[in-house]
N, C-alpha and C positions, 0 to 999 in steps of 0.2 A: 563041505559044510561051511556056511559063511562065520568070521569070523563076530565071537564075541563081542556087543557093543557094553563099552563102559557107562557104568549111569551117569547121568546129568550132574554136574557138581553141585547146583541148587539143589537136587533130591539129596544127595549126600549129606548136605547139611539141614537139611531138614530131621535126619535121622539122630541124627546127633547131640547130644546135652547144649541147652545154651547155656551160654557165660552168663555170670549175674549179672544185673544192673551193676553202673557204676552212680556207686553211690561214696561220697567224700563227706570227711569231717570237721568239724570246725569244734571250737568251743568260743572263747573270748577275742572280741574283737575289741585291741586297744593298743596304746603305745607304752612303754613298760622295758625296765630293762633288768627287771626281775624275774624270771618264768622258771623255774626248775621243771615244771613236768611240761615245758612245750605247749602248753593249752591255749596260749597269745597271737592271735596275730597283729598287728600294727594295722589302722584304716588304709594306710598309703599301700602296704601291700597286699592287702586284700582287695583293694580296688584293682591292681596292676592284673591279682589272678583272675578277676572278673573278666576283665578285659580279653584276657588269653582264652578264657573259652569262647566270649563272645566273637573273637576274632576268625575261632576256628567252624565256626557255624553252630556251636552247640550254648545250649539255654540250661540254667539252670532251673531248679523244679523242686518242689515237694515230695518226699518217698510215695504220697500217698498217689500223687499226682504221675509219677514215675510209675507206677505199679499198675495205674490204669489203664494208661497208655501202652505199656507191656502188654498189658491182656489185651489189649484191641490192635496188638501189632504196629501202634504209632511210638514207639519209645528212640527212636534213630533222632539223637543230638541230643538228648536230654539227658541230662545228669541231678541225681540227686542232691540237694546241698543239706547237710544237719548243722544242727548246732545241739553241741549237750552239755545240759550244766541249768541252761534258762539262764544268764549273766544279763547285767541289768544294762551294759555298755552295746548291747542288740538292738536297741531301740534309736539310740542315739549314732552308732558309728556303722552297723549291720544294715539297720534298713532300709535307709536312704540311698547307700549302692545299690543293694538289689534293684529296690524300685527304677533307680534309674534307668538300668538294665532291661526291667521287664522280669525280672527273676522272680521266682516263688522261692520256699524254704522250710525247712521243720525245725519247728525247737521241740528241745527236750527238757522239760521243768519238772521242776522237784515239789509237787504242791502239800510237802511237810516242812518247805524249809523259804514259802514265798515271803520276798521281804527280806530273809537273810542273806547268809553268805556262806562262801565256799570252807566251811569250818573239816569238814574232812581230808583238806589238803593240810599235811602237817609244817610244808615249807610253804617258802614263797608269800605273800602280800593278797589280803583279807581281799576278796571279791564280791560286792553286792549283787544280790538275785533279783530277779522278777519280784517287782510287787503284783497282786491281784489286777491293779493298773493297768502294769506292765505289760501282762497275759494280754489283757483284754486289748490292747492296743495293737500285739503280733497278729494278732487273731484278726481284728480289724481289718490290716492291713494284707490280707488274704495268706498270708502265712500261716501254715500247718502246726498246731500243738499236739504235741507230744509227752507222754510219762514217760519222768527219766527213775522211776521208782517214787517213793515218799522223801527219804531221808540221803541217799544216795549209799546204799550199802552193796555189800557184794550179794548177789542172790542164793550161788548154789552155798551157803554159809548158814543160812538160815533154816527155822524150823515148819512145818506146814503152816502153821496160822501166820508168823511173820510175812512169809512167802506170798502169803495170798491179800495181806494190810500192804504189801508193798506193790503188788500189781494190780488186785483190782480195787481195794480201795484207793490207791491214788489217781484211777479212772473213773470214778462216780467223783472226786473231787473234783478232777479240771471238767469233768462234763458238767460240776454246777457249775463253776466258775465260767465257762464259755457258751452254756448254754447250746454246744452241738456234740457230735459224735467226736469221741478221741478212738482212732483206727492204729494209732503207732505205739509203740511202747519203745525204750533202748535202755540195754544191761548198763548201769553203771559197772566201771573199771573194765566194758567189755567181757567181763566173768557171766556164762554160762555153762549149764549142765541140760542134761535132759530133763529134770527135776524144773528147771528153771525155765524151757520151752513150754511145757507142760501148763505150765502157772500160768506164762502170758496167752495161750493159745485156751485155755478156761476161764479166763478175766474177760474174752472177748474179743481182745486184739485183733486184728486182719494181720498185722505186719509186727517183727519185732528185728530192730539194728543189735547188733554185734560188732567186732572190730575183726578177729580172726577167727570164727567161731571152728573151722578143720571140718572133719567130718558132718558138724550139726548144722551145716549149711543150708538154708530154707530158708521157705518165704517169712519163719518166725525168726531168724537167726543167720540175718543179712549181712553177707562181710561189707566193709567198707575201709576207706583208704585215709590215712591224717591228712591231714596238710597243715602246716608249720610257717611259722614266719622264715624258714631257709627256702622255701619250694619256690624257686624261680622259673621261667619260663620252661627250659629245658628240663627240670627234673619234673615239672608236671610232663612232659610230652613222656617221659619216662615212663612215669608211671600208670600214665592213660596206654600205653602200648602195652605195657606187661600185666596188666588187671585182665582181660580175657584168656592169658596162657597160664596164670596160676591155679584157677579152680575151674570146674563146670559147675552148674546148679540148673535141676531141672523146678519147670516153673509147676509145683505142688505145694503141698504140705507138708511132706512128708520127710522121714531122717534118711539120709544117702551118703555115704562114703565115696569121697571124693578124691580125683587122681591129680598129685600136685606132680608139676612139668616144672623137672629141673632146669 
């Protein structure tokens, strides 16, 4: 009897969970020798990180824009880029790299708080938001908007009616403000529950970012990776190598327990 042939390693992984997009974070882009919560990058080294992906053959993109392309199997070099917070130094120090580049982007705006500032950080140096302006200029400039809630609170904290003024009323906001579809939603502080999935996945949302979400991992509760003013070349290569061995996520909707690889 002839002997057993092994399947095709292409079948093989066909079988198999894919790894999530790689999608990275950002919040303010500026020069500052103040940051206690790390949320800063510096223009000069945010251009440098541009550069390392642009080096490496990969383009940065929009979640929405990332999610597409995943479904229609064109996602190979695309990386997600976020920004969360909406800071108003995105227009001025953010954009103009991208564009350079060719890059897309999502921001994540608080439209309970447009115009202000980052008043929920209790350390650290007042940060100016997005004005209406502001919005309408990302948006312009073909960059993805995003609710980052209304006010920027923790969600699984809240009661049902909050819950839902914070997810889908701050999406009929930016959709009058922009005038198009808001498809993205992201957990301020990263804090999600099921309760909290629930909410953005009934507001409407296609997609909702996360930071570590563990087992609630899906297309509503997208992990994603910081990146800091210390990520130099090499601790990006890092951490682009180790994002496909920490979690699988298969591409639904649905809640799935996931195998973290020591």
């Amino acid at each position: 009897m002839p002997a057993a042939t092994a399947p095709p390693t292409a079948a093989i992984r066909r079988l198999l969970p894919k790894p999530p997009p790689w999608v990275v974070m950002y919040h303010s882009i500026a020069d500052t020798t103040d940051d206690p919560y790390r949320v800063t990058v510096s223009p000069v080294r945010f251009a440098r990180q541009l550069h390392w992906l642009r080096d490496r053959g990969l383009r940065g993109v929009s979640v929405r824009e990332l999610l597409a392309a995943r479904a229609a199997g064109r996602a190979k070099g695309l990386v997600g880029l976020t920004f969360d917070d909406g800071y108003a130094d995105f227009v001025e120090s953010a954009l103009p790299l991208l564009r350079r580049h060719g890059f897309t982007a999502t921001v994540y705006v608080l439209p309970g708080r447009i115009g202000g500032e980052n008043a929920w950080d209790g350390e650290g140096p007042r940060k100016p938001l997005l004005s209406e302006d502001g919005i309408l200029r990302v948006a312009e400039a073909g960059m993805e908007i995003g609710s980052h809630g209304l006010r920027h609170v923790s969600l699984p904290t809240l009661d049902a009616t909050a819950l839902t003024r914070e997810t889908a009323r701050s999406r009929e906001l930016l959709e009058e403000i922009t005038g198009a579809p808001v498809d993205g939603f992201c957990y301020p502080y990263g804090d999600v529950d099921d309760r909290a999935v629930l909410a953005v996945r009934k507001a409407g949302y296609r997609y909702g970012c996360a930071i570590d979400p563990g087992p609630l991992t899906c297309a509503h509760a997208l992990p994603r990776v910081h990146i800091g003013e210390e990520d130099t070349s090499w601790r990006l290569t890092v951490k682009r190598l180790l994002h496909p061995l920490r979690r699988r996520h298969p591409d639904d909707l649905g809640r799935v327990v996931l195998q973290e690889t020591s």
